[in-house]
C-alpha positions, -999 to +999 in steps of 0.1 A: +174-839-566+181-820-533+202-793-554+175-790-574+148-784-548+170-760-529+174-742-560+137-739-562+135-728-528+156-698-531+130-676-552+108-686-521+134-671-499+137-642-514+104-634-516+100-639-478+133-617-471+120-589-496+102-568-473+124-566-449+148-552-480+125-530-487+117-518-455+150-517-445+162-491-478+133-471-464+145-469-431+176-461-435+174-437-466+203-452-480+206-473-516+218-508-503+231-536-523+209-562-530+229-592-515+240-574-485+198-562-484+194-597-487+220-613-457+207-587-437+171-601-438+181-637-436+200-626-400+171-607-388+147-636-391+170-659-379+170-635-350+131-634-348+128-668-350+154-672-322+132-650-297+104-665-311+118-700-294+121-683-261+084-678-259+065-710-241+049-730-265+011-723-251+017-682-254+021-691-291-013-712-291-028-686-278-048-661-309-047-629-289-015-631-274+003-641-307-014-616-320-001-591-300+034-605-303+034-603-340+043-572-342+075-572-316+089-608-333+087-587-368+101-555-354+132-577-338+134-588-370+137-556-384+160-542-356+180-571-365+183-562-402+192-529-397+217-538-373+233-562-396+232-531-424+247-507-399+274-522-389+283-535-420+279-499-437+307-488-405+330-512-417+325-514-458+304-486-473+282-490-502+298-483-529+331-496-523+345-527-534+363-555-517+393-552-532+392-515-529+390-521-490+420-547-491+437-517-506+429-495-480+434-519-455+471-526-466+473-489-470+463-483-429+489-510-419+516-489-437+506-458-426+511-472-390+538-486-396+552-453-403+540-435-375+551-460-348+585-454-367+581-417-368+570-421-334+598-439-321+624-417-337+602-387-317+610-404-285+644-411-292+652-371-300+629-365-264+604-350-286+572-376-277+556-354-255+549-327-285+531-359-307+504-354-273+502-317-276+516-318-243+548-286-239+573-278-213+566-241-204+594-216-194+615-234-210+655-216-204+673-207-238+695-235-233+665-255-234+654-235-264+684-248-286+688-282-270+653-291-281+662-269-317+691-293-325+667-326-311+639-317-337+665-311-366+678-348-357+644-358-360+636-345-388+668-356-408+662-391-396+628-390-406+636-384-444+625-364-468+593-352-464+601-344-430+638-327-439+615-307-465+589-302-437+618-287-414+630-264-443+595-252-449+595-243-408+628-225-413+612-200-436+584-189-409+602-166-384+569-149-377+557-180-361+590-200-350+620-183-324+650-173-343+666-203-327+646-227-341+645-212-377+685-213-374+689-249-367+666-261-389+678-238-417+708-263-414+689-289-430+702-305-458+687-332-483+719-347-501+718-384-494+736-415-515+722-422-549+696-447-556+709-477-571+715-472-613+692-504-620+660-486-605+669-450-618+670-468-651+639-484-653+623-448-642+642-433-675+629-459-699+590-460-683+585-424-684+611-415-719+593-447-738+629-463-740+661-468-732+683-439-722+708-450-747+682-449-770+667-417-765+700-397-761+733-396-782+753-399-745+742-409-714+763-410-686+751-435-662+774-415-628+750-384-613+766-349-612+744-349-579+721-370-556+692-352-533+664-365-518+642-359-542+658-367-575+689-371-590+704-352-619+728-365-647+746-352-677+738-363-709+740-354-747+713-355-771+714-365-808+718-333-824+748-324-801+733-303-778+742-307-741+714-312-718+711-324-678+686-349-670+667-341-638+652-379-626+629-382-597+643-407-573+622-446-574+592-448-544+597-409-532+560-405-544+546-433-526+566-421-495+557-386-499+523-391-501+518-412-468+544-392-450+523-363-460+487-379-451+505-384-411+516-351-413+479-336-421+463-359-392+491-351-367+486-312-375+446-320-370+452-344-337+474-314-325+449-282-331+423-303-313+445-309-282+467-278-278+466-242-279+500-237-290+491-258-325+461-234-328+479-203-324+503-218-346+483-230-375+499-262-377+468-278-402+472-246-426+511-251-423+507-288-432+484-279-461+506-255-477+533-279-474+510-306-488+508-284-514+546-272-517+560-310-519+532-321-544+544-293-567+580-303-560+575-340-572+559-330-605+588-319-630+561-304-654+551-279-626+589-272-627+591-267-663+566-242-661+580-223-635+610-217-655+597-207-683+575-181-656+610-165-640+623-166-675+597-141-688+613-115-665+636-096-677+672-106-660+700-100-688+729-106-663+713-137-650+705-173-674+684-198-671+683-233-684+659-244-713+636-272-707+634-295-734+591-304-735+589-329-757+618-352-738+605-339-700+575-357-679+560-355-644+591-377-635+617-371-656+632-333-665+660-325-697+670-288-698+700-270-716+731-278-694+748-242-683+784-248-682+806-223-650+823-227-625+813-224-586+805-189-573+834-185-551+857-181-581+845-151-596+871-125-594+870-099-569+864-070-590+833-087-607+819-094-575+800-064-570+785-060-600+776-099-601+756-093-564+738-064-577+729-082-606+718-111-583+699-093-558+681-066-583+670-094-604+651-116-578+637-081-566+625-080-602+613-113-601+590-105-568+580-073-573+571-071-611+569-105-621+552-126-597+572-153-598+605-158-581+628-181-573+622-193-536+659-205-525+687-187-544+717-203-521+752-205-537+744-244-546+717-229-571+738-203-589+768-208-611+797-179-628+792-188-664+821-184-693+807-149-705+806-133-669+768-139-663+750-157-637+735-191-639+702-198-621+696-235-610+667-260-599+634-242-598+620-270-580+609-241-546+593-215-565+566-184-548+540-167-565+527-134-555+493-122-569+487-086-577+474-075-541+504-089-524+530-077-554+510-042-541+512-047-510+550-055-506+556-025-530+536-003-504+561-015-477+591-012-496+585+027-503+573+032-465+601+020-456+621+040-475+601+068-465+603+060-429+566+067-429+547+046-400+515+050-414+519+040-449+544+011-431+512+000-414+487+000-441+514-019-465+518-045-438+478-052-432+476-057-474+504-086-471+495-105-437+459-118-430+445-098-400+422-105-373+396-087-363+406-069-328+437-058-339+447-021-327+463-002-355+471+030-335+495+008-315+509-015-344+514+022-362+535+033-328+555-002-329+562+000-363+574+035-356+596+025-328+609-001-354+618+024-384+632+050-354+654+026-346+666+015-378+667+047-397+676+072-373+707+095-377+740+082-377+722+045-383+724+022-415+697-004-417+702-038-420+688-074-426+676-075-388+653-047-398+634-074-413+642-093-379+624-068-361+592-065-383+584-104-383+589-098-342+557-073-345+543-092-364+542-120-339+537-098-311+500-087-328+498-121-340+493-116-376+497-143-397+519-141-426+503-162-455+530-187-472+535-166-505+549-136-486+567-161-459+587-177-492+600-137-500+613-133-468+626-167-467+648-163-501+656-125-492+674-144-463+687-169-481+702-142-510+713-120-483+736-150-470+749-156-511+757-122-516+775-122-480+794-149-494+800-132-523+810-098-515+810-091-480+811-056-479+774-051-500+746-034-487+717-053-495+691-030-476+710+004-497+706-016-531+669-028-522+658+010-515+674+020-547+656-006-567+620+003-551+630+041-558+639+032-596+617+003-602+580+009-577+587+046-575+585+047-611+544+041-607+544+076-592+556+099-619+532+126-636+531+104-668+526+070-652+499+079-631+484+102-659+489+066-679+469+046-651+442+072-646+431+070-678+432+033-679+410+031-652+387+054-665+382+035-698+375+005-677+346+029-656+329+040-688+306+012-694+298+019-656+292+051-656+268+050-690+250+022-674+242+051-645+220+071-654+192+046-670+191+027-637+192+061-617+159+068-635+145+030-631+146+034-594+131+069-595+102+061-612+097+029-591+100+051-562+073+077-572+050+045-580+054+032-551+067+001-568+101-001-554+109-030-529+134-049-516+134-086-513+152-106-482+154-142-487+164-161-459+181-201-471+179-190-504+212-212-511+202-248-514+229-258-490+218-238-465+184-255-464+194-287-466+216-282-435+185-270-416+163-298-430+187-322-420+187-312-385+150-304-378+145-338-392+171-356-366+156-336-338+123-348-346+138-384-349+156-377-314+122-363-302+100-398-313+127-417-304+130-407-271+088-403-266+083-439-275+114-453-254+092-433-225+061-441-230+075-482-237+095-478-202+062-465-184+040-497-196+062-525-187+071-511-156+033-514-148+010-543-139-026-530-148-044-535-179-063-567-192-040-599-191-036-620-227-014-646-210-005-658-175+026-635-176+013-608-199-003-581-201-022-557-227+004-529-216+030-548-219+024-556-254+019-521-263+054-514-240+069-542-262+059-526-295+069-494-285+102-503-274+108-517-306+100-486-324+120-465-302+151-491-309+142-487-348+140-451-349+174-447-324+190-468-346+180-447-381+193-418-364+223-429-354+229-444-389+221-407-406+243-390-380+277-420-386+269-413-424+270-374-425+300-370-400+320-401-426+312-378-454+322-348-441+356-367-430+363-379-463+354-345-478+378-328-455+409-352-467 
């Protein structure tokens, strides 16, 4: 019987909570669930009902003076509510389930537990007081090379988003000393290979069953073990030879919270130090965000393959990716059979590091597309005296402007024209505002006297000097163009390797004369003049109709033209938005006032023995400035949490 009448009851009690629901939706301007609506009105009566105790019995008996405390027992009741709603809106918004915020709960307490182990392995390399944004100025070159090797440690002990991290850093000598990009271009990811249980369970998820299944051979030892996958040799049913490319189990899920500390680091840092601002260190984290996702998804791999296969490189192969057997995980290509690049014999060593070098020039400066870390692991001497190209997983794209651009600089430099060395450098790095050209002209001068003056051969510390004025009118080289530089650097070392006596910066001229320069003869500019004039006719027709439009506006006196100011709906939300919390701030703040003014006072009539008229008032008014502090507070928490989420 007692269940029965409390079930009764509770249509009763939600009647009496409604309003407050209601009121409360209002208020706040948010859409609130109805049980949490609900518990938030049971706890501001309770509340009420609480100060309403406090109150002597006799003020209560009293008409007038309960009266006037009506409305300060219902406005703690509401003050209560949308406390209750505001606090529980910080810790679980609408809109997201419990289990969701388990999720993200367990997902915090690994994401700390990864920084106080990243953090620890910081202040076990010395490098704890860089986490602050804190630096050591005037540091000695000694110092410079010591604290080099420490953050390479670091890094290597940190694993592999942070070994790919350091690599990434290694490619940016406009922004890193040449000590620092030496060290960490040291960093290697070869690490023991995953145990052969998990590795197989990865194969028979993503290939839909077992390897032995799915291919004719399958043999279970890896030709090699990084830290991002692991590749094996295998043969498939109709005889053809094939490597299998397998990304290693849990480097996702590692990657992906490794790279989310990396991003709030690089944030925590630009906030607290100039250095990370100058730096860029939340643009650098974002392109390498961007760099590793790429790197974990094999299809983005497969594609880039068949991109640098579309340029033309006869001397040089490239494996064949087999679609229909290759996921986001899992990658079969055409296994190219050679031997190490050391071997080749020395009289085909020439022509193999022209071949190399001309076609990853080709690759950068006609295609678009290029293969970002040529080293001599990557590149194999096949049986018919070509070269073999290898794991595409670090691949840069250049867009037309910057393909331009870099063309532009090429032929200055060959020129050893100043002028046209400057303009091709401001089309390739992102500029700022104040910088002097007449003085980067006369530094880039000084650079090409020095390198191509009489008697003097240029070399690969030409580049050397140009990232230094770079740095000195601190440009900012985007990533694309950083990943040239970085594999001309790293191709420059392979050919070294591979003949020692070739002149990569003779061969590169060469190639810009032959391949660029070839833009600039009578019939292919004739060619690309009258391409661009077929693209300007529609233009040009369009002319002279419109010419006469405005002219007989203009002699009508009908011509105008119309300024709109927040014509972008965006734009007046914003200013919406904050006229209406200034207006907020503005009642808030009047009513506080005006409530502090009247129960600091003594005069007006007297309800009760201990109350006056004023005070009411002061009472209600204190209320309402609580209620409309609180509603402000609540729109300002719920902008700034959006905008956070919207920025990760």
């Amino acid at each position: 019987m007692d269940i029965l009448l409390g079930l009764l009851t509770l249509p009763l009690y939600a009647l009496v909570l409604w309003p407050l629901v209601v009121a409360s939706r209002r208020v706040l301007g948010v859409r609130i669930g109805a049980v949490r609506a609900l518990c938030a009105a049971g706890f501001g009566w309770l509340v009420a009902g609480g100060i309403a105790q406090a109150f002597p019995v006799s003020l209560l008996h009293n008409g007038g003076a309960a009266l006037g405390l009506l409305i300060p027992l219902a406005g703690s009741a509401f003050l209560a509510t949308l406390i209750f709603l505001f606090v529980a809106e910080m810790a679980m918004p609408s809109g997201s389930s419990v289990l969701g915020r388990l999720r993200s709960v367990r997902a915090r307490l690994s994401r700390t537990r990864r920084y106080s182990q990243i953090s620890r392995i910081a202040i076990k390399h010395g490098l704890g007081r860089y986490l602050a944004g804190r630096r050591e100025p005037g540091l000695a070159p000694g110092r410079h090379a010591k604290l080099a090797r420490s953050l390479r440690r670091a890094l290597e002990e940190g694993g592999v988003t942070f070994v790919k991290l350091g690599q990434l850093l290694s490619t940016r000598a406009d922004l890193l000393p040449p000590v620092f990009v030496d060290e960490l271009g040291k960093l290697q990811d070869q690490v023991a290979p995953a145990r052969a249980e998990a590795v197989w369970a990865v194969l028979a998820a993503e290939l839909g069953g077992s390897p032995d299944d799915v291919f004719a051979e399958f043999d279970p030892e890896p030709l090699a073990a990084a830290s991002v996958a692991q590749v094996y040799r295998a043969r498939l049913h109709s005889g053809e030879e094939v490597v299998v490319k397998v990304q290693r189990p849990g480097v996702r899920e590692q990657a992906d919270r490794d790279i989310d500390i990396v991003r709030r680091v690089a944030a925590a840092l630009e906030e607290r130090a100039d250095w990370a601002r100058s730096l860029g260190v939340a643009e650098l984290a974002d392109g390498f965000a961007e760099a590793l996702a790429e790197e974990l998804d094999f299809t983005i791999e497969a594609r880039n393959i068949a991109a640098v296969a579309a340029t033309s490189c006869p001397d040089v192969a490239l494996p064949v990716v087999h679609k229909g057997l290759s996921t986001d995980r899992v990658l079969v290509m055409s296994r190219l059979t050679g031997k190490p690049l050391e071997t080749a014999p020395p009289a085909d060593r020439k022509r193999l590091a022209r071949s190399l070098l001309r076609c990853l020039l080709d690759q950068v400066m006609i295609g678009g597309v290029f293969h970002a870390d040529p080293h001599p692991g990557n590149l194999m001497l096949l049986a018919d005296g070509r070269l073999g190209l290898l794991d595409f997983g670090s691949v840069g794209r250049l867009d037309a402007g910057l393909r331009g651009g870099l063309q532009n600089l090429v032929l200055a430099l060959d020129r050893g024209d100043p002028a046209a060395l400057r303009d091709g450098l401001l089309e390739i790095v992102d500029r700022t505002d104040e910088i002097d050209e007449l003085r980067l002209e006369r530094a880039l001068g000084a650079l090409v006297a020095r390198h191509f003056g009489p008697g003097r051969t240029p070399g690969l510390d030409l580049f050397t000097g140009l990232f230094r004025v770079v740095a000195d009118f601190r440009l900012s080289v985007p990533p694309p163009v950083a990943a040239v530089f970085r594999a001309l650097a790293t191709v420059e070392g392979t050919l070294a390797a591979l003949d020692p006596g070739f002149d990569v910066v003779a061969e590169s001229r060469a190639f810009a004369v032959e391949k660029v320069g070839a833009g600039l003869r009578p019939e292919s500019l004739r060619r690309t003049a009258v391409n661009e004039l077929m693209a300007l006719v529609p233009v040009l027709r369009r002319i002279p109709r419109r010419v006469d439009r405005i002219g007989a506006a203009l002699e009508e006196g009908r011509l105008s033209v119309n300024v709109r100011l927040f014509s972008d709906e965006r734009d007046r939300d914003v200013v919406t938005g904050l006229v209406h919390e200034v207006l907020l701030a503005f009642v808030g703040a009047a009513t506080g006032l005006m409530a502090v003014l009247l129960l600091s006072g003594s005069g007006g009539p007297r309800i009760a023995t201990d109350l006056t008229l004023h005070q009411v008032f002061g009472y209600n008014l204190l209320v309402i400035s609580a209620l409309v502090g609180l509603r402000l507070l609540f729109v300002v928490f719920r902008r700034s949490g959006r905008r956070s989420r919207s920025s990760r």
